[in-house]
C-alpha positions in Angstrom: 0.0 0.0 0.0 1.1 3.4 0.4 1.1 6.0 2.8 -0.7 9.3 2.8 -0.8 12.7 4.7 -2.7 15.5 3.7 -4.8 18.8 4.8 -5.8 22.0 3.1 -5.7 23.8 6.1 -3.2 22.9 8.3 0.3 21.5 8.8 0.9 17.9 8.3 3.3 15.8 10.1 4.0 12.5 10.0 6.5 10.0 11.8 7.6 6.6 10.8 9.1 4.2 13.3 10.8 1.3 11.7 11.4 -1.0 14.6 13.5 -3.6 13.4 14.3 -5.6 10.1 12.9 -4.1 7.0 9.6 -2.7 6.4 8.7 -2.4 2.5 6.2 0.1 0.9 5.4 -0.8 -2.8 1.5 1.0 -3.6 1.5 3.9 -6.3 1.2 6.4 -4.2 4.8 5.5 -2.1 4.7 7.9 1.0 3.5 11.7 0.4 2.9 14.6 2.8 0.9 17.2 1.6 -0.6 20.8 2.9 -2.2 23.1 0.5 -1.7 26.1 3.0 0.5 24.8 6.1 4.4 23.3 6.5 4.7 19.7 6.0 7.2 17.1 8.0 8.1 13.6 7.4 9.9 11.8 10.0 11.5 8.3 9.5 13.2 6.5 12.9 15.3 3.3 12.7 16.7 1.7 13.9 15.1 -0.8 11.2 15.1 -0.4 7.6 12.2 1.1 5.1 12.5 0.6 1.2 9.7 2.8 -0.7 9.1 1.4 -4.2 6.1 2.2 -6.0 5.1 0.2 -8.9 2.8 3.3 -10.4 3.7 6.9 -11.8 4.4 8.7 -8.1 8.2 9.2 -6.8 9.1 7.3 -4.1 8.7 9.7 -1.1 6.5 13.0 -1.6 6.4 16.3 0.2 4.4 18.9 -1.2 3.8 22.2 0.4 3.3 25.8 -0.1 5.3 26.7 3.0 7.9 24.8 4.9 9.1 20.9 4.5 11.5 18.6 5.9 12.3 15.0 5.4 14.6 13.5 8.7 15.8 10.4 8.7 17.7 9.2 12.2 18.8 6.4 12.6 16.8 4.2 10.2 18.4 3.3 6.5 16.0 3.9 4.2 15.8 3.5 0.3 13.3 5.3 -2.0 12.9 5.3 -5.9 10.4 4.9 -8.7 10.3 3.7 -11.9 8.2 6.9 -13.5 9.3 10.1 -11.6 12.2 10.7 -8.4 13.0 8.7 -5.6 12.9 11.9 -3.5 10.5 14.7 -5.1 10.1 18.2 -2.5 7.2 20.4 -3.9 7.5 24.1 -2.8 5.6 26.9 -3.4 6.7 30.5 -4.8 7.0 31.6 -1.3 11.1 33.1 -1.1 11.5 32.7 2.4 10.1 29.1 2.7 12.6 26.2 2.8 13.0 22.7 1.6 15.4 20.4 4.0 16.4 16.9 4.1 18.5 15.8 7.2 20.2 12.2 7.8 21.2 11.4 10.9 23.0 8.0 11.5 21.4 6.0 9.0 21.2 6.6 5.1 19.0 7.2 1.8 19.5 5.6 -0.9 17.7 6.6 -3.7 16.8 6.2 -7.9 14.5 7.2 -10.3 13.6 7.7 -13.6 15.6 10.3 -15.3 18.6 8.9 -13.2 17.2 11.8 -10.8 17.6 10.6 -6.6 16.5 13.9 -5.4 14.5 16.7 -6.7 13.7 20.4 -4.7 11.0 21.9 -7.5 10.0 25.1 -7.2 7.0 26.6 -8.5 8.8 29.6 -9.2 12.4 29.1 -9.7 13.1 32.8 -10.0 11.4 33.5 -6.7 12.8 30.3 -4.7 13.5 29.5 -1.0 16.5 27.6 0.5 17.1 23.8 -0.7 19.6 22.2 2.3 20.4 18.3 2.4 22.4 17.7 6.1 24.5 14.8 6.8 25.3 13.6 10.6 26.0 10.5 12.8 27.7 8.8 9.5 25.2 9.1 7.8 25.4 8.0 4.1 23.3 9.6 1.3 23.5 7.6 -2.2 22.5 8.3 -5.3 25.2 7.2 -7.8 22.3 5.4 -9.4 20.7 8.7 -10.2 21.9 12.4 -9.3 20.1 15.3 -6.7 19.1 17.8 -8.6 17.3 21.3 -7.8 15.5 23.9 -10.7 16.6 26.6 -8.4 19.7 27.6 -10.0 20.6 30.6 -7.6 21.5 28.8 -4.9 21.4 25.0 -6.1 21.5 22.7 -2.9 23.0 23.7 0.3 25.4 20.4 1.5 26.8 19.9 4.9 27.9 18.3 8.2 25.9 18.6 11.3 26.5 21.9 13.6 28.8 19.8 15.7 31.0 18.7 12.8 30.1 14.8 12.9 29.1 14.8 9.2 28.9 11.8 6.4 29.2 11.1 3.0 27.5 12.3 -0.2 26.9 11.0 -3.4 25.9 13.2 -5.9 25.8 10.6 -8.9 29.1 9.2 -9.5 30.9 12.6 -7.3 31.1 11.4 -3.8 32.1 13.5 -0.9 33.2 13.6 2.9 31.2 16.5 4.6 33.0 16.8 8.7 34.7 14.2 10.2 33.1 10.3 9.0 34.0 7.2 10.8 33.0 4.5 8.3 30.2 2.4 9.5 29.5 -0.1 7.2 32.1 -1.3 3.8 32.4 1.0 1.1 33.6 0.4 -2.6 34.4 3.2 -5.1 33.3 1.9 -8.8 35.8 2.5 -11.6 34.1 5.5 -12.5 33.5 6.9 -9.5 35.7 9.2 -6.9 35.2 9.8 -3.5 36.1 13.5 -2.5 37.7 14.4 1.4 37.8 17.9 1.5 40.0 20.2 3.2 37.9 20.3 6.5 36.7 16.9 6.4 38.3 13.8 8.2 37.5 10.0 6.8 38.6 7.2 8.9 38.1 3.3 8.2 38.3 1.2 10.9 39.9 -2.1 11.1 36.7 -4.0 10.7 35.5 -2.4 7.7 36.3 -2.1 4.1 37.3 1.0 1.7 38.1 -0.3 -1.5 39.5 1.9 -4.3 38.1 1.0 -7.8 38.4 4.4 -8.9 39.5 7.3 -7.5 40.0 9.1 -4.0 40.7 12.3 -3.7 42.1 13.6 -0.3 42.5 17.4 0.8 41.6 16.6 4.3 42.5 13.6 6.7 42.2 10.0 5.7 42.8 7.5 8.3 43.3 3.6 7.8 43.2 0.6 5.2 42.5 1.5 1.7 41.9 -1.9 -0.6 42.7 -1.7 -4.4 44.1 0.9 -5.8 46.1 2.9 -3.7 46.6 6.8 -4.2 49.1 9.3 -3.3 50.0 9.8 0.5 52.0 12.8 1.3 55.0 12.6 3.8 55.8 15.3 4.0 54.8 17.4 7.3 57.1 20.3 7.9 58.6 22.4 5.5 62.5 24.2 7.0 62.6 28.1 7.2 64.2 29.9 4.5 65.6 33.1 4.4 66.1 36.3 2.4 68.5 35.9 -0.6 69.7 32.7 0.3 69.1 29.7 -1.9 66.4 27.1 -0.8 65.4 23.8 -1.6 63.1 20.6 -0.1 61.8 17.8 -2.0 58.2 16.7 -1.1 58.0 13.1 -0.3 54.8 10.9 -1.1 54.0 7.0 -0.8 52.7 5.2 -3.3 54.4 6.9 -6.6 52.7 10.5 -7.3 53.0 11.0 -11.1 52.6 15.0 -10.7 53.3 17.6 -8.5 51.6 20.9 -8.1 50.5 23.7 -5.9 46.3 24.0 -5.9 45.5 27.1 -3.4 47.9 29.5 -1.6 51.0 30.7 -2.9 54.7 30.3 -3.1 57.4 32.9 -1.8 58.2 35.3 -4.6 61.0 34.1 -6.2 60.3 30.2 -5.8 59.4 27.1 -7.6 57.6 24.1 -7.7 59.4 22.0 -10.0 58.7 18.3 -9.9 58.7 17.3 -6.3 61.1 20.4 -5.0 60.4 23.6 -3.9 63.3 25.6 -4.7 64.6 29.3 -5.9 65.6 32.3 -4.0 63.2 34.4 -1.9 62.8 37.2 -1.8 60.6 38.7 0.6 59.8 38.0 4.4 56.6 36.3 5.4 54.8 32.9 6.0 53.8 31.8 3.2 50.4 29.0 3.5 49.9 26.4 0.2 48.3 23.4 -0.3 50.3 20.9 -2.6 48.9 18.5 -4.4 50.1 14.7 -5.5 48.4 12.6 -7.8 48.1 9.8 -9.9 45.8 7.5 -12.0 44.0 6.3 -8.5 44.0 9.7 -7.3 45.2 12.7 -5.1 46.3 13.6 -2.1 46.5 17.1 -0.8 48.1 18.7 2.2 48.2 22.5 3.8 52.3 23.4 4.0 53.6 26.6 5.9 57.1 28.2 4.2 58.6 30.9 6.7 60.8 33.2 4.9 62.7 35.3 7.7 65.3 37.9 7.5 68.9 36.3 7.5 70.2 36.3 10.5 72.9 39.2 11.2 76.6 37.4 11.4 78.1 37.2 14.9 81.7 37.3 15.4 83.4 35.3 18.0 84.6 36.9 21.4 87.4 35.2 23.1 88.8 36.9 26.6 92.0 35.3 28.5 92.7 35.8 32.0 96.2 34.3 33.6 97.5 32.9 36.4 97.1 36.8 37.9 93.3 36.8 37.9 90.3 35.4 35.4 88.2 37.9 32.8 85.0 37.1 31.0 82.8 39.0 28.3 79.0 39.0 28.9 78.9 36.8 25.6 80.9 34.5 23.6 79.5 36.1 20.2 78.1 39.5 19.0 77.0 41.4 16.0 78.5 44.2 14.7 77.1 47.1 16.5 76.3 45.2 19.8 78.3 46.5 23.1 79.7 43.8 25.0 81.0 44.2 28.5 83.9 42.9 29.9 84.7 42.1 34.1 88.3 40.8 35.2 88.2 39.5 38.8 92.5 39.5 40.2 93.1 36.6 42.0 95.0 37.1 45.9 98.0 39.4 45.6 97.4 40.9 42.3 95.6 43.4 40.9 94.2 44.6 37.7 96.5 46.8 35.4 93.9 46.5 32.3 92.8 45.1 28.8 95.1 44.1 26.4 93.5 43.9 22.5 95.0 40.8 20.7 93.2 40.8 17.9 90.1 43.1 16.7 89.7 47.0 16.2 88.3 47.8 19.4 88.6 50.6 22.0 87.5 49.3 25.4 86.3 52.3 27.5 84.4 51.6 31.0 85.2 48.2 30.5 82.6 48.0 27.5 83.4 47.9 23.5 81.4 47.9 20.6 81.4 45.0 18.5 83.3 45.0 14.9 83.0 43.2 11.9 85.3 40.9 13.3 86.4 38.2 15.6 87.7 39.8 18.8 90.4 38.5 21.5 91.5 40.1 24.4 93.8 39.9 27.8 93.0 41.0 31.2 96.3 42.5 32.5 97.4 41.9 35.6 100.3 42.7 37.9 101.2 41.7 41.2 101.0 44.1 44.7 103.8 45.6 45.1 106.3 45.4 48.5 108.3 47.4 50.7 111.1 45.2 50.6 113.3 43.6 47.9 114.0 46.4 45.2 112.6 49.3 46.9 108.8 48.6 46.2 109.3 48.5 42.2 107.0 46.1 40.9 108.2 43.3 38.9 106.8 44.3 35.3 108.5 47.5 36.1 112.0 45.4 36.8 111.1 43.4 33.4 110.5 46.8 31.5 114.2 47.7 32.4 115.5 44.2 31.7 114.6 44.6 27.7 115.8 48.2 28.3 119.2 46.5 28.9 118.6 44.0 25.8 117.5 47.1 23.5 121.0 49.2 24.6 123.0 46.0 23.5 121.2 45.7 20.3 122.2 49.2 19.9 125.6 48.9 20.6 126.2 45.2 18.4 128.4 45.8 15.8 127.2 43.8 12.6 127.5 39.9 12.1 126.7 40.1 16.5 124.4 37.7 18.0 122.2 39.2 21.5 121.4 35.9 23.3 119.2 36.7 26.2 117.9 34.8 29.1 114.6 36.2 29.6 113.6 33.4 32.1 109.5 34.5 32.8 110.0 38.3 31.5 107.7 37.2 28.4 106.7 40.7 27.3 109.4 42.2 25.0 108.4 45.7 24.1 108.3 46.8 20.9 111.2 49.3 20.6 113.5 46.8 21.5 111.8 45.2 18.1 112.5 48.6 16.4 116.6 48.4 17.5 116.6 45.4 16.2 115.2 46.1 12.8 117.2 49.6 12.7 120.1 47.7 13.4 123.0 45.9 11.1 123.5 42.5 10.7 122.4 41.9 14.2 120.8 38.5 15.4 118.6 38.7 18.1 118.3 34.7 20.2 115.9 34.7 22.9 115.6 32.1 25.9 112.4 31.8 28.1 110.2 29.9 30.2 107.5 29.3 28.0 108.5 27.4 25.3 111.1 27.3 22.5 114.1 29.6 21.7 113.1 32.3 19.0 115.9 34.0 16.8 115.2 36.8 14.7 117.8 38.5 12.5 117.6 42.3 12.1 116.6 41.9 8.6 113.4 39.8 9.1 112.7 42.0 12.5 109.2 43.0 12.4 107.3 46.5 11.9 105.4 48.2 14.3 101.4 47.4 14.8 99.5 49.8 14.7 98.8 50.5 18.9 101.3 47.6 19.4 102.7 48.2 23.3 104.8 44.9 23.8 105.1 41.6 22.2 104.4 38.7 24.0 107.1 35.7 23.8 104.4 33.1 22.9 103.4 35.5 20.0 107.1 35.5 18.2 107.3 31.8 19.2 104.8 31.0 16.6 106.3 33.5 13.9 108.8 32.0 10.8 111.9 34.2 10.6 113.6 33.9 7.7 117.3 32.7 8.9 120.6 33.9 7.3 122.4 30.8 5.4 125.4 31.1 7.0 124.4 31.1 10.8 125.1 27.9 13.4 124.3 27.2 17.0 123.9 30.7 19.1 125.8 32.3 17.1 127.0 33.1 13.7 130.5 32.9 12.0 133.0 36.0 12.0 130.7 37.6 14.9 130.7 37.9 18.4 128.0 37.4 21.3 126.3 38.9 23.8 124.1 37.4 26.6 122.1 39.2 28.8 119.9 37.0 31.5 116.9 37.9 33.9 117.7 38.0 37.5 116.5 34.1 38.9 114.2 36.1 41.8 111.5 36.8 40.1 108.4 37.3 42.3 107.4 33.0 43.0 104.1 31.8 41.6 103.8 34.2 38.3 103.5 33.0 35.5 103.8 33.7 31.5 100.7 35.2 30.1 98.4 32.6 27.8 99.3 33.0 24.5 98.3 35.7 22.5 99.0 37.4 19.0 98.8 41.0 18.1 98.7 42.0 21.7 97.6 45.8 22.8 96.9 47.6 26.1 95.4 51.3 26.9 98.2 52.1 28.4 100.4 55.9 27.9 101.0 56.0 24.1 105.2 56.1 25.8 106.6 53.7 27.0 108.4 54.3 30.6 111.5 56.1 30.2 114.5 54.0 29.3 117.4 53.3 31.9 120.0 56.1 31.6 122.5 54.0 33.8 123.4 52.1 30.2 127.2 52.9 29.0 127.0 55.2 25.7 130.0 52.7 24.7 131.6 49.2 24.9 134.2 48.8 27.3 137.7 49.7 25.9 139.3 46.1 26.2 137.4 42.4 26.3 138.5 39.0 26.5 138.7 37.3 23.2 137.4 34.1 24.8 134.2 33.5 27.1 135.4 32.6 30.7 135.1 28.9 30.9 133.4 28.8 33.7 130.5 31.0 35.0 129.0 31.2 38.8 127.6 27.8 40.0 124.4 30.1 41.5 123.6 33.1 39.5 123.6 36.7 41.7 120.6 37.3 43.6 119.0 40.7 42.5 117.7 41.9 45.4 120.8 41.6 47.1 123.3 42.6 44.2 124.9 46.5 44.3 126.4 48.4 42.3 130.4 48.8 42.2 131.5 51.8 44.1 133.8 54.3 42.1 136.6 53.2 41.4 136.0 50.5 39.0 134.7 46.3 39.4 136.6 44.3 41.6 140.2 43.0 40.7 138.5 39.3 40.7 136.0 40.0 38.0 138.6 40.6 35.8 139.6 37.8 33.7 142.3 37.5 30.7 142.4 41.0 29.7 138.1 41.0 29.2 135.9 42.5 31.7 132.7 41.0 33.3 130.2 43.3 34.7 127.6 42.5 36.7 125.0 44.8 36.6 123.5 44.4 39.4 120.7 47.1 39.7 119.3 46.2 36.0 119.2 42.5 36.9 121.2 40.9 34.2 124.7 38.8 33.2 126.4 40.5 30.1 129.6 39.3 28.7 131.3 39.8 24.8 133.1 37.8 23.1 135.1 39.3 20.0 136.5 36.7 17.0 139.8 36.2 16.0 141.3 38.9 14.0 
């Protein structure tokens, strides 16, 4: 039989409970609702089955109305068609604001007709229509690949969508099926060979273990698909993250996909200015800052897969230069950072350790000018000494400290450097004096012929001849031992042992008592201090000339224990004692300046 509802008067309403199994209407009328003035409702509840099939001229399920309608289906799966018109047919008025809705709600419609039409919204007046809306929720499922939903109104067409809460389902509009909101498959699901199943951007399909996708034809993916796909498999992008690039600098990342993407492109969004999609890689230079959003898209003859990919393009990053600050066995010193930009201030704190105290910064390397403690960074790496000096006493050598004592040691050296006639070698004992200031450097390269050997506590002997003595730097104060250590000076081809052939030699040594516990300074290069621009006034105690007569040979034997300097004196007048003199030569002991000196002239 079939099922009617009508009135001319009033609204119609009618609910259908189909309890359990499947209920079947076959009579030539199917199911229709009608009101010739009022809204009309048709309500179908599972959570058994209903198939509608007339055998006459009438569609399948009718709802006629000159105001509102809605079809709802929860939770029952129903099927509707007919042989002569629609499975589905919604009659409206001409009233514009009146609306025609079909909602599924765990369950599904399945429909066919003549005309290979499923649904049809008709409106008496197209040009003056109301709002056609099919809603999918719970899972639901609405079918009609055996037909197509179809609507006169060609404003707005047919409004498709997911429940307000976002648990949506699947349409099938003919052979064009799509996920609307997030589906959990209830039931097993096979895509013909000329069919595609759509997941849009916002929409989420996921199959669970015990049920079946299969892939005849094609899925399409913008959105998130989850689980087992049977047959033919389509792209799956791998891809998740995309590194930052930055301004001007070259970029490239190859995309990664499963299942053998035959072509690459980018479907919404936009690349940075300046950058490619070429096969799989995004590459090229960019050239502006931003994020950039895209959605790339993989495909192949079973389909697509789309994902949503962020590119950050930043400013490059400004170049830091490295900040290296040496203390010593005086004290410990520290910069507020290990690297800065060009521009930046850094600050600098040197903490003396017991007994000494700080005398100030020493630039190794770097053009800097450290004021307050603080410089500003340069386009370069920086190093840098912390100075210090131990406290002086009121005993020993009248309270003078000991880098005074040293200054006046290489004094000395400097006045013999002077004095050397050329083919002379200067071999000095510096012991710990490991700061050789630089105008004894200048005497040496002003000087002849001269050879310059060097003795000290902190590592190997360095000779420099006059000719390969070095220029000033430019703020040089001193150079530090371990500096020269590490320098190639070129040597003359003729020179042997200490000294060199047809020449004679003179040795100066440091005093042994220099204050216990200090030690050299770490090594350094290019070393200079904010100190006076002059350096302290040279000894004028020097002779302005050799002595008159010196042994031709060294004294075989020097002192088993080497003078102590704080309790050496000078000679009163009246010359060095008788016993110092030996074979015609003279020794002098110079007490006061701290060092042995003795001459040795060749063989005429």
């Amino acid at each position: 039989g079939s099922v009617i509802a009508f009135s001319q008067t009033a609204d119609v309403s009618l609910k259908i409970v189909v309890s359990q199994g499947t209920s079947t209407i076959t009579g030539t009328g199917g199911i229709r609702v009608e009101s010739t003035t009022g809204d009309v409702s048709l309500s179908i509840a599972g959570p058994g089955s209903l198939d509608v099939e007339p055998k006459g001229s009438s569609s399948g399920i009718t709802l006629c109305s000159s105001k509102d309608m809605n079809l709802d289906i929860d939770g029952a799966d129903v099927t509707a068609s007919s042989p002569a018109h629609y499975g589905v047919y919604l009659i409206s008025s001409t009233d514009a604001s009146s609306t025609s809705t079909i909602t599924v709600n765990n369950g599904s419609l399945t429909t066919g007709g003549n005309g290979h039409v499923g649904i049809y919204y008709y409106w008496s007046d197209k040009n003056n229509a109301g709002t056609s809306s099919l809603t999918v929720s719970g899972n639901a499922v609405v079918d009609t690949r055996n037909s197509r939903i179809l609507t006169n109104n060609k404003e707005t067409g047919v409004q498709v969508g997911a429940g307000s809460d976002g648990n949506g389902g699947i349409v099938f509009n003919g052979k064009s099926g799509t996920v609307y909101g997030d589906v959990t498959l209830q039931e097993d699901l096979e895509i013909g060979t000329d069919e595609t199943l759509t997941i849009g951007k916002d929409a989420s399909l996921t199959v669970p273990e015990d049920v079946e996708l299969t892939n005849n034809g094609k899925i399409d993916n913008s959105g998130k698909l989850t689980g087992t796909i049977k047959g033919n498999q389509p792209p799956k992008i791998t891809t998740t993250d995309l590194p930052d690039g930055e301004v001007g600098e070259e970029y490239s990342q190859p995309l990664a996909a499963d299942n053998n993407p035959t072509n690459w492109s980018i479907t919404s969004g936009s690349l940075p200015t300046g950058v490619t999609l070429t096969g799989n890689t995004i590459s090229g230079t960019p050239t502006a800052m931003d994020t950039y959003t895209f959605t790339v898209t993989a495909t192949n003859d079973n389909g697509s897969d789309s994902k949503e990919l962020s590119l950050t393009v930043s400013e490059p990053a400004p170049t830091t230069y490295t900040i290296t600050v040496h203390g010593s066995a005086g004290g410990t010193a520290t910069a507020d950072k290990t690297a800065a930009a060009a521009g930046e201030t850094v600050t600098l704190t040197a903490t003396p350790a017991s007994g000494y105290h700080f005398d100030g910064w020493s630039v190794v390397s770097g053009t800097v000018t450290i004021q307050n403690n603080q410089f500003t960074m340069p386009a370069e790496n920086v190093e840098i000494q912390a100075v210090f000096d131990r406290n002086s006493s009121s005993g020993g050598s009248g309270g003078s400290s000991y880098r005074d004592r040293e200054y006046e040691f290489w004094m000395d050296v400097k006045e013999q450097i002077r004095d050397a006639d050329p083919g002379d070698t200067i071999k000095v004992n510096a012991r710990s004096y490991d700061r050789m200031p630089w105008s004894v450097m200048e005497a040496l390269r002003e000087a002849e012929d001269v050879t310059l050997r060097i003795t000290w506590v902190g590592g190997e002997d360095i000779i420099i001849p006059s000719a390969a003595a070095l220029n000033k730097d430019n703020g040089r104060i001193y150079y530090p031992l371990s500096y020269l250590e590490g320098l190639e000076f070129a040597q003359p081809a003729e020179q042997t042992g200490a000294g060199q052939t047809g020449g004679s030699t003179v040795e100066v040594e440091a005093p042994a008592s220099n204050p216990a516990g200090w030690q050299p300074t770490a090594p350094t290069e290019g070393q200079t201090q904010e100190q006076p621009e002059s350096e302290p006034e040279e000894s004028a105690s020097q002779p302005e000339s050799k002595p008159a007569s010196e042994p031709e040979t060294e004294p075989e034997t020097q002192p088993e224990t080497e003078p102590d300097e704080e309790t050496m004196a000078q000679p009163e007048s009246g010359g060095l004692p008788l016993a110092l003199i030996l074979g015609g030569g003279a020794a002098v002991i110079a007490a006061g300046l701290g060092f042995w000196l003795w001459k040795r002239r060749s063989q005429e």
